[in-house]
C-alpha positions in Angstrom: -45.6 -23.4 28.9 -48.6 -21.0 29.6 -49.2 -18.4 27.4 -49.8 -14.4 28.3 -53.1 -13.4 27.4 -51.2 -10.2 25.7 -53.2 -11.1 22.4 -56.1 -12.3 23.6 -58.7 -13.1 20.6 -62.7 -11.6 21.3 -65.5 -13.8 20.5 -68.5 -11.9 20.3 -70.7 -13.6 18.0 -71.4 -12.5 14.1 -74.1 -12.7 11.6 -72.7 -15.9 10.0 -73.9 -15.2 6.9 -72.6 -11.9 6.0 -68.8 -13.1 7.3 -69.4 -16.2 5.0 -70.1 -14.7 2.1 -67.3 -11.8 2.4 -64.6 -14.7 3.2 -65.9 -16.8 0.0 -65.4 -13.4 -1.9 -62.4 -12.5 -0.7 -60.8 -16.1 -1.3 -61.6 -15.9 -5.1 -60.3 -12.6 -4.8 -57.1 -13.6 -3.1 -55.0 -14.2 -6.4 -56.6 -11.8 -8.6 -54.7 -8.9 -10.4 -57.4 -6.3 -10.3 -60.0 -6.5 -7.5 -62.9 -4.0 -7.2 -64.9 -3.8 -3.6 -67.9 -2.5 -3.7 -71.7 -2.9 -1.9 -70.7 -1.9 1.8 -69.4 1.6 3.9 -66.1 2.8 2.7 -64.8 4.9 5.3 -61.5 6.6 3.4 -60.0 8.7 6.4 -58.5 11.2 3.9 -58.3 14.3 4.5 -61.8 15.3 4.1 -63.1 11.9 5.5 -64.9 11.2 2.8 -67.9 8.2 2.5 -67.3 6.1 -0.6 -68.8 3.1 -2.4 -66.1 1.5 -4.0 -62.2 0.8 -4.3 -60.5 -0.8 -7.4 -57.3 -2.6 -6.1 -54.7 -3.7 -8.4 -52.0 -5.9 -7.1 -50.6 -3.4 -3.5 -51.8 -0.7 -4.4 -55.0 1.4 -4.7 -56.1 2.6 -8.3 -59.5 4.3 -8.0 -61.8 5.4 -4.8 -65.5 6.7 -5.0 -68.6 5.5 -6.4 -68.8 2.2 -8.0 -69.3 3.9 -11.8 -66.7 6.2 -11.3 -64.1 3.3 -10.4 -65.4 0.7 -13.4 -65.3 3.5 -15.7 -61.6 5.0 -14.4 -60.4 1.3 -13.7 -61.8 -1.2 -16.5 -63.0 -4.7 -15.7 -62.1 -5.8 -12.5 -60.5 -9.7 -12.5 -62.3 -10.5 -9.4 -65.2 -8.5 -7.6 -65.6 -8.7 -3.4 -69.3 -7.8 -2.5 -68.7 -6.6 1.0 -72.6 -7.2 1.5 -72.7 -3.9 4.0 -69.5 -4.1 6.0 -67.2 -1.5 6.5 -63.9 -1.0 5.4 -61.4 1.6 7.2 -58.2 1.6 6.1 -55.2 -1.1 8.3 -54.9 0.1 11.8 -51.7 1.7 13.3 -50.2 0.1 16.5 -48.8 3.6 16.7 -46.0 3.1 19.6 -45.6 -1.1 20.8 -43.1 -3.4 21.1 -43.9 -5.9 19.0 -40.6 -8.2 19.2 -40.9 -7.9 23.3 -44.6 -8.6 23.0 -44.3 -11.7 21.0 -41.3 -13.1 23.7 -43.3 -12.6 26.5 -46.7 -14.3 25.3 -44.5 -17.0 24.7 -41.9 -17.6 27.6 -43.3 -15.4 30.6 -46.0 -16.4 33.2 -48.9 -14.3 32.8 -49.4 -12.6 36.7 -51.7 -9.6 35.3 -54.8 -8.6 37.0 -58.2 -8.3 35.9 -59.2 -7.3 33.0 -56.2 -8.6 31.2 -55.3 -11.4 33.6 -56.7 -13.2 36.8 -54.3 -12.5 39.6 -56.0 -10.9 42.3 -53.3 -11.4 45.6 -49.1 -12.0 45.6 -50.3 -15.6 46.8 -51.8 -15.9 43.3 -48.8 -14.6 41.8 -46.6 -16.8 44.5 -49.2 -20.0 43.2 -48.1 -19.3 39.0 -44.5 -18.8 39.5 -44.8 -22.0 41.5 -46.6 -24.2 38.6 -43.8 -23.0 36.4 -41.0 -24.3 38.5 -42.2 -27.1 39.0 -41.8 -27.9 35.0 -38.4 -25.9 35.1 -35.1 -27.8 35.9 -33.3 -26.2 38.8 -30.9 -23.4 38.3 -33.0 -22.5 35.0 -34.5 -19.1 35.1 -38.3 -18.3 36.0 -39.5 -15.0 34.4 -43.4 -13.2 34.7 -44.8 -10.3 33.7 -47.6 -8.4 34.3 -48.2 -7.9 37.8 -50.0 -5.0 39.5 -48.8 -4.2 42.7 -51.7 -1.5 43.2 -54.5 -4.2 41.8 -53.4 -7.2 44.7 -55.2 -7.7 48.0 -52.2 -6.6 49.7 -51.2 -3.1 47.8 -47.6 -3.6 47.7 -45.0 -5.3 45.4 -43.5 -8.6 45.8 -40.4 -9.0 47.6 -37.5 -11.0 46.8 -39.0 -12.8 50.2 -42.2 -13.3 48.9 -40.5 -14.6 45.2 -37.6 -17.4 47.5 -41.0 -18.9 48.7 -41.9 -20.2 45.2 -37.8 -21.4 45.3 -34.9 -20.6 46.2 -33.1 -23.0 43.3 -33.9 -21.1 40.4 -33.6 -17.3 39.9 -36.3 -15.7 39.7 -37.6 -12.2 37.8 -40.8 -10.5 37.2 -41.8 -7.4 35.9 -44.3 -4.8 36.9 -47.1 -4.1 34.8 -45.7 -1.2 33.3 -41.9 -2.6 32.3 -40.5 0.3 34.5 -40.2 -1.8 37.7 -39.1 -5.3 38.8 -38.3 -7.7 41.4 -35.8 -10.6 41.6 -35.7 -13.0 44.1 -32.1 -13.9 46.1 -30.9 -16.0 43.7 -31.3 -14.0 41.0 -30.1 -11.7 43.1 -26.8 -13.2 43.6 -26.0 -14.2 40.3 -26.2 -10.4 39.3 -24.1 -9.5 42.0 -26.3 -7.0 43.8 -25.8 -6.4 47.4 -26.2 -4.4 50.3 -23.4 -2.4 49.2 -24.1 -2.2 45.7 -25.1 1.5 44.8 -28.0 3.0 42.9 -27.2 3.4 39.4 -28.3 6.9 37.7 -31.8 7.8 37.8 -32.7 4.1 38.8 -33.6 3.2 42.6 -32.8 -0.2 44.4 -35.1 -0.5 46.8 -34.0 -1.5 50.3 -35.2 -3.1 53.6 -36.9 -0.9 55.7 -34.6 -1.1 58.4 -31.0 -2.3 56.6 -29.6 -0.8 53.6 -30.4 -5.0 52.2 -31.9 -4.9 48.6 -35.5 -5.9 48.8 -35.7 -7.4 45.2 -37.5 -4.5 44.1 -35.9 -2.5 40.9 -37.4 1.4 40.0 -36.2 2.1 36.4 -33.0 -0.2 37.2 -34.5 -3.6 36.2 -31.5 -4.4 34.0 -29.4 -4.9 36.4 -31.0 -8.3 36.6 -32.6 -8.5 33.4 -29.3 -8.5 31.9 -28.3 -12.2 33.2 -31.6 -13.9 31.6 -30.7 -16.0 29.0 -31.6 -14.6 25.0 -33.8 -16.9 23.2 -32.4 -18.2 20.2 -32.8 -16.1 16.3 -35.1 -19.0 14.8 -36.8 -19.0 18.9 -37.4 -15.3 18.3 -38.8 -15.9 14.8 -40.8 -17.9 16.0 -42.3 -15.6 18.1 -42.8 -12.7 15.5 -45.3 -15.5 13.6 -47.0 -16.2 16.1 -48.0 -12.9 17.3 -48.8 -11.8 13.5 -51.9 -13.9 13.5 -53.1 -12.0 16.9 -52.1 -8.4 15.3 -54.0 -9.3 11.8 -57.0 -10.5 13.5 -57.0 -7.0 15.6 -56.7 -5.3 12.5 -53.1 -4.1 13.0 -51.7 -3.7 9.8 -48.7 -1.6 10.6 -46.8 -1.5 13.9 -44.4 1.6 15.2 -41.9 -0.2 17.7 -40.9 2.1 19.9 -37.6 1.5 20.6 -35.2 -1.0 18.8 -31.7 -2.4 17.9 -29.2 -3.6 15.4 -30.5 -7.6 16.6 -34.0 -6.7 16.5 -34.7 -5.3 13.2 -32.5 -8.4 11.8 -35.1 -10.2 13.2 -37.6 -8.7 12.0 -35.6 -8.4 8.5 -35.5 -12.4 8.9 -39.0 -12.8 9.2 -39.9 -10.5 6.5 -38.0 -12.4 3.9 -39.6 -15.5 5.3 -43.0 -14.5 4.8 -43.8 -14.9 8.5 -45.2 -12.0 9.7 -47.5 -9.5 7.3 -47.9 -6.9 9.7 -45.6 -4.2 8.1 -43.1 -2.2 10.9 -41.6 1.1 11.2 -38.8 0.4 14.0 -37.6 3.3 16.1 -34.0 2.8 17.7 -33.4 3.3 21.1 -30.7 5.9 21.8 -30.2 6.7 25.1 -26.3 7.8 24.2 -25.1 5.0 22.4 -26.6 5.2 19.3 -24.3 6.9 16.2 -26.2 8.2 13.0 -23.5 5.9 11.6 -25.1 2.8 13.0 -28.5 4.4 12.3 -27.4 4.1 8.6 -25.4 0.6 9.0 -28.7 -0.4 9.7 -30.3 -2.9 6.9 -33.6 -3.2 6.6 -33.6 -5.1 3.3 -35.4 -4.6 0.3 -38.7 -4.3 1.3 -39.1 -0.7 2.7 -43.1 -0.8 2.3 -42.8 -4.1 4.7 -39.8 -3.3 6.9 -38.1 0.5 8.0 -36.1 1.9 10.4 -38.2 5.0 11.9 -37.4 7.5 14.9 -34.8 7.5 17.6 -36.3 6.8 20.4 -35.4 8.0 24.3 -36.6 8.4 27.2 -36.9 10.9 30.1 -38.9 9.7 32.9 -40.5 6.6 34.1 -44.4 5.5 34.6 -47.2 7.1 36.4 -48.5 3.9 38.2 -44.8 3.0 39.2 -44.5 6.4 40.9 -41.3 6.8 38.7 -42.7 9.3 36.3 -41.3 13.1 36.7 -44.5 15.6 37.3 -44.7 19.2 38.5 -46.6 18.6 41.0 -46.6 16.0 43.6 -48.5 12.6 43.8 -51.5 12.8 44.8 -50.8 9.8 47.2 -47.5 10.0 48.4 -45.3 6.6 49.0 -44.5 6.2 52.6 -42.1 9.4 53.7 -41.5 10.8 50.7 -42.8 14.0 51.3 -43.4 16.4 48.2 -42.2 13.2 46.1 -42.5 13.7 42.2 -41.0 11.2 40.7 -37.5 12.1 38.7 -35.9 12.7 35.3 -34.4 9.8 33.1 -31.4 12.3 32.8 -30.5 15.8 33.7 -32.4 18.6 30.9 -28.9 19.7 29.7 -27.6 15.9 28.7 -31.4 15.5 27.0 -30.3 18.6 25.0 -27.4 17.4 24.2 -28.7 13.9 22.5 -31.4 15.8 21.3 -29.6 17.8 19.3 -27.1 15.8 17.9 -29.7 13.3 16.1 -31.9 16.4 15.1 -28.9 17.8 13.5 -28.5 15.0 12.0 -31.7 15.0 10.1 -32.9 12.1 12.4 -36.8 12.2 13.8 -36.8 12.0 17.9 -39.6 10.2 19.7 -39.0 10.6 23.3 -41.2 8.6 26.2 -42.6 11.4 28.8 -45.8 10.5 30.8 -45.4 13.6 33.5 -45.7 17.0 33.4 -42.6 17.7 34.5 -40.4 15.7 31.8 -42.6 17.1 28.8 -41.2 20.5 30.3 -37.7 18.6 29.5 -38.7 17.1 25.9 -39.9 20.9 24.9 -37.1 22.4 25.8 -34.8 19.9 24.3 -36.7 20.1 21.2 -37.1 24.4 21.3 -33.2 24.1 22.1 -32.3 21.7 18.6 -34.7 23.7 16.0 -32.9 27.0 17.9 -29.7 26.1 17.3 -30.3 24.2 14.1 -33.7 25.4 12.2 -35.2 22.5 10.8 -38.9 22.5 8.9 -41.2 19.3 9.1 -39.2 17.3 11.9 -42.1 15.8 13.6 -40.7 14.8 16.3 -42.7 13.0 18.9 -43.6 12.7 22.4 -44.3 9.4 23.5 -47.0 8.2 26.2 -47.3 12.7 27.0 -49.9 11.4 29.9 -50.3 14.9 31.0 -49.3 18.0 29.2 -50.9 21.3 30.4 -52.4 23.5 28.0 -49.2 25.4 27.6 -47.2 22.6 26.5 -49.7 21.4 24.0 -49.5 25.2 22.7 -45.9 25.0 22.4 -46.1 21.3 21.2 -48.1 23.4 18.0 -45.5 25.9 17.7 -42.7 23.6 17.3 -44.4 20.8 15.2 -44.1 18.3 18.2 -46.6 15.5 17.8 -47.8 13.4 20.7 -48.5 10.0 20.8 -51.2 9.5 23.4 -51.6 6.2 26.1 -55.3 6.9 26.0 -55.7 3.2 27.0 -54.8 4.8 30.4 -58.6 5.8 30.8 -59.9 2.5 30.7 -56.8 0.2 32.4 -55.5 2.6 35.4 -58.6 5.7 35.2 -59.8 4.8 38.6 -56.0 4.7 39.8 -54.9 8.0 38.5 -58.5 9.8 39.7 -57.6 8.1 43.6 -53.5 7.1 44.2 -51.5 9.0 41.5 -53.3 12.2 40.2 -56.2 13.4 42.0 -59.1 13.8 40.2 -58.1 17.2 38.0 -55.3 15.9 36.9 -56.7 12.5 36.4 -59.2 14.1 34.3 -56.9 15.5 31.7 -54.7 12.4 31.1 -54.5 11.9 27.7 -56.1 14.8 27.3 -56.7 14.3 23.2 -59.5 17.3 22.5 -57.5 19.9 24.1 -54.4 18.5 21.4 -57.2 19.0 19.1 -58.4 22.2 20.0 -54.7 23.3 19.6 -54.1 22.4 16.4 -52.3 18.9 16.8 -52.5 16.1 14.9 -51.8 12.8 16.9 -51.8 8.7 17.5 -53.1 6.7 20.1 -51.8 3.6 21.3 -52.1 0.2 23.5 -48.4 -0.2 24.8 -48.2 -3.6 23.9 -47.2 -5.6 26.1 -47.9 -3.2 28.9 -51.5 -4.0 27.3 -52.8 -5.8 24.2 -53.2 -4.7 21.0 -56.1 -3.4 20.6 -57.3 -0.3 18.1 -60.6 -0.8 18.1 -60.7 -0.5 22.4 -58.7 3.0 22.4 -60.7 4.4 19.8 -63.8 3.3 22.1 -61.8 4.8 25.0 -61.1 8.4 23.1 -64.6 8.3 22.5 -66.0 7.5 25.9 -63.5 8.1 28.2 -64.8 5.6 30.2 -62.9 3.5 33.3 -62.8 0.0 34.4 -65.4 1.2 37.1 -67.6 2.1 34.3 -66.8 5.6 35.6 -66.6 9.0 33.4 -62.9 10.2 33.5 -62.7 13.5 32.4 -65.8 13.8 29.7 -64.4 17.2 28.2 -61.4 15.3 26.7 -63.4 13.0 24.3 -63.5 13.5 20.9 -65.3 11.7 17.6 -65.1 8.4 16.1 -64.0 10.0 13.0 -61.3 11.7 15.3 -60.5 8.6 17.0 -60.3 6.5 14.0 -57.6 8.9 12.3 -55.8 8.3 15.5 -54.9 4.6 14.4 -54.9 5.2 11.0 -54.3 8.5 8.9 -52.8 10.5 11.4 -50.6 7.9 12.8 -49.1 7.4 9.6 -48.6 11.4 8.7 -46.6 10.7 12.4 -44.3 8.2 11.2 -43.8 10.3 7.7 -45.7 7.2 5.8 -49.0 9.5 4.8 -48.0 9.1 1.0 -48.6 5.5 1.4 -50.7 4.2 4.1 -52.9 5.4 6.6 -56.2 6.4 4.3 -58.0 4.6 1.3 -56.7 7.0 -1.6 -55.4 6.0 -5.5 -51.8 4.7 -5.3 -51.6 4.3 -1.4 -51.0 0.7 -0.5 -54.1 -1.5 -0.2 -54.2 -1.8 3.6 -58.1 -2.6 4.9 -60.0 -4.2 7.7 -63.3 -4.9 7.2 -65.6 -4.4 10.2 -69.0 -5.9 10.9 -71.0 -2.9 11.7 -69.9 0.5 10.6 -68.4 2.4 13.7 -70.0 5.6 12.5 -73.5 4.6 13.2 -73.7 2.1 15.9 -74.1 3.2 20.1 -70.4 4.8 21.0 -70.2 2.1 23.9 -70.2 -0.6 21.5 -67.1 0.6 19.7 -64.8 -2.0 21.6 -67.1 -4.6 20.2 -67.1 -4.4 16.5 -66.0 -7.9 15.2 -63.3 -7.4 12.5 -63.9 -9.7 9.8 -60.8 -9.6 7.6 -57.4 -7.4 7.3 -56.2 -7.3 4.3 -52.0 -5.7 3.4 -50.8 -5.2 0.2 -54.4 -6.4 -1.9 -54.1 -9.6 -0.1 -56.3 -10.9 2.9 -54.1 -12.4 5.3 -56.8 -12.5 7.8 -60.5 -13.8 8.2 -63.0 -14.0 11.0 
């Protein structure tokens, strides 16, 4: 079984010394009531941002914050004391929209076919040479799945066909998904066994891609993927687990301490539920639930999380109303900057018409329900904002905070209107580094390229808002957006729109205190403040005073949730 580098582990080297003594601290300090940390940067991330010296812990929660004689003299006599001998400590990092339980599968069961800098394929021969090392360990008839593939980062600039995938076999079905989730391609027999022919149709807002010559699928799925997807056999509940604890350990040691998954069920939050009272996975989650029509506040409340709200929660309702940028299915205003082969004046398309988005919309807003709704082009924000200007219209509604998932490229209008109607936006900034160079030449242009994720404009309108890694579209990874809203820098070292960057301070509120205020958890998590729940990773270098290029390299040392360090370098 290979393994998908979704969580892959960085090993830049430490001063051994200073990691060493904070991990003998922190173990004394593991099973200690009362736990005072003092001697290093305390960067709270409350509303002032303030600098402190110390922070009394007493069993979750925090008691006192500031200098170390205030907190003895406000807390007593700690039980244990953890010098942090000048490391940092921010608060537990957001994974502010991701897809944890999806994430974890695929590291497990997919072949890994993503390019550089994530993976190593670099043709469809290379993708053709994985499947094939995975069939030969897989009994015929058994199903093949892989994930990750790039159809604009291979040698030959295409996707693979279901001709390309019957030359790896034609025995077992076969199914692989694009880079982005929003596309995929089956080969025939998987194919067959779901039924899909030339005469089958194209479902709503989904695309089957055909022959160039004969209305014969070519194995390639826009938006449509479950079609196929829907035959592959479900791993077990104690195979799915499984998964969740495995992928904790790579969350922790990215400093994740809470992640937003944007977008699931009944089955998956009894998963998650089933690891929580296990004591498999630390990393708290807020789950949305998707509801793209079939979702009933009624189920929304059927819903049981279990006891353990601070560990486990049911958050927004999640939709979605157009596709991805580098699968040409998301909906702009404009067209492509390259076009695909005639489509002339081609701009992607809607996940569904404005008036049925309205109409969902509504219904869970009246409801009292938050909405988070995925929308990477122009043209589907338009949709989102109107959906949302339509619901607060027709039922007034203060504090909603709903959400706008991925908003790639909002124009200065929309993030104006975003203000006026309390719309937050949850920003791919990831985009810069991963796909810059892609948007600037094949999808965008270069002005439009320049404003994805455009987070200082959001700022300069008054929005408070998270960033986020996609995971598994790519790892998790705080520390490398918050370098990227910083720098704004590309995989070709190049500058991608240099009036969009903000602070680290900014950045850093990003994945922590404003992405909490986003999911309505700012009276617990998100900054280091008395009775919020004690939440930390401690960083080797303080990201406030180090070169801005090296902010993708700071080694975390230890995350700590709920006073205890379930973590260490």
């Amino acid at each position: 079984m290979s393994r998908s580098p979704l969580f892959p582990l960085r090993t830049t080297l430490v001063a051994r010394v200073g990691a060493i003594a904070l991990v003998t601290a922190s173990l004394s300090a593991a099973a200690a009531t009362d736990v005072l940390y003092r001697n290093g940067t305390i960067i709270t991330l409350d509303a002032t941002n303030r600098l402190v010296e110390a922070v009394f812990v007493r069993d979750d929660r925090i008691v006192a914050v500031g200098s170390e004689r205030e907190v003895r003299s406000h807390a007593g006599p700690p039980a244990a004391i953890v010098d942090l001998r000048g490391a940092t400590m921010v608060p537990g990092f957001y994974a502010a929209h991701d897809h944890l339980p999806s994430a974890s599968i695929s590291a497990l069961y997919d072949v890994d076919l993503n390019s550089p800098p994530i993976g190593s394929v670099g043709s469809i021969d290379d993708i053709l040479a994985a499947l094939r090392t995975r069939a030969a360990s897989t009994l015929p008839g058994k199903w093949i799945t892989g994930r990750g593939y790039d159809d604009t980062l291979v040698r030959e600039k295409r996707h693979p066909t279901r001709y390309d995938l019957d030359r790896v076999s034609t025995e077992h079905p076969i199914w692989i998904t694009h880079t982005s989730g929003h596309l995929g391609v089956a080969n025939s027999r998987a194919l067959a066994i779901a039924k899909i022919t030339r005469d089958t149709p194209n479902p709503a807002n989904g695309v089957i891609q055909r022959d160039a010559n004969s209305p014969e699928p070519n194995g390639v799925f826009e938006e449509c993927g479950w079609l196929v997807s829907r035959y592959l056999p479900r791993p077990s509940v104690d195979q799915r687990v499984e998964a969740l604890r495995q992928a904790n350990r790579h969350y922790l040691a990215k400093g994740v301490t809470t992640s937003v998954i944007a977008g699931g069920s009944a089955t998956s939050v009894s998963d998650l539920k089933l690891a929580v009272e296990r004591r498999l996975i630390d990393v708290r989650v807020v789950s949305m639930l998707s509801g793209g029509g079939n979702l009933t506040t009624a189920a929304v409340a059927a819903i049981d999380t279990g006891r353990e709200r601070d560990r486990l929660r049911v958050g927004a309702v999640k939709l979605s109303q157009d596709g991805s940028l580098q699968g040409y299915t998301g909906f702009l205003t404009v067209p492509y900057h390259q076009l695909p082969p005639g489509k002339e004046g081609y701009r992607g398309y809607a996940a569904r018409s404005r008036d049925d988005l309205v109409k969902l919309v509504t219904r869970y807003h009246n409801a009292g329900l938050q909405v988070a709704i995925h929308g990477n082009g122009d043209a589907a924000i338009e949709d989102i904002l109107f959906a949302f200007a339509e619901a607060q219209r027709l039922y007034p509604r203060a504090d909603a905070r709903h959400r706008i998932e991925h908003c790639q490229t909002p124009r200065e209008d929309q993030l104006e209107r975003m203000r006026e109607l309390g719309v937050s936006p949850s920003f791919f900034v990831g985009h810069v580094f991963y796909w810059g160079d892609r948007h600037r030449d094949i999808f965008l242009g270069p002005e439009r390229a320049a404003r994805i994720s455009p987070l200082r404009s959001a700022l300069n309108h008054g929005l408070r808002f998270s960033v986020h890694n996609d995971s598994p579209v790519t790892p998790v990874d705080p520390l490398l957006l918050v370098w990227a809203a910083v720098n704004r820098t590309t995989r070709e070292t190049k500058t991608l729109g240099s009036s969009q960057r903000i602070g680290v301070i900014e950045a850093l509120r990003a994945v922590t205190s404003d992405a909490a205020w986003q999911c309505f958890d700012e009276q617990r998590k998100g900054s280091i403040e008395p009775g919020k729940l004690a939440d930390f990773v401690i960083l080797a270098e303080n990201p406030l005073a180090i070169p801005t290029e090296r902010l993708r390299d700071v080694v975390i040392l230890e995350t700590i949730v709920g006073g205890r360090s379930v973590y260490r370098r």
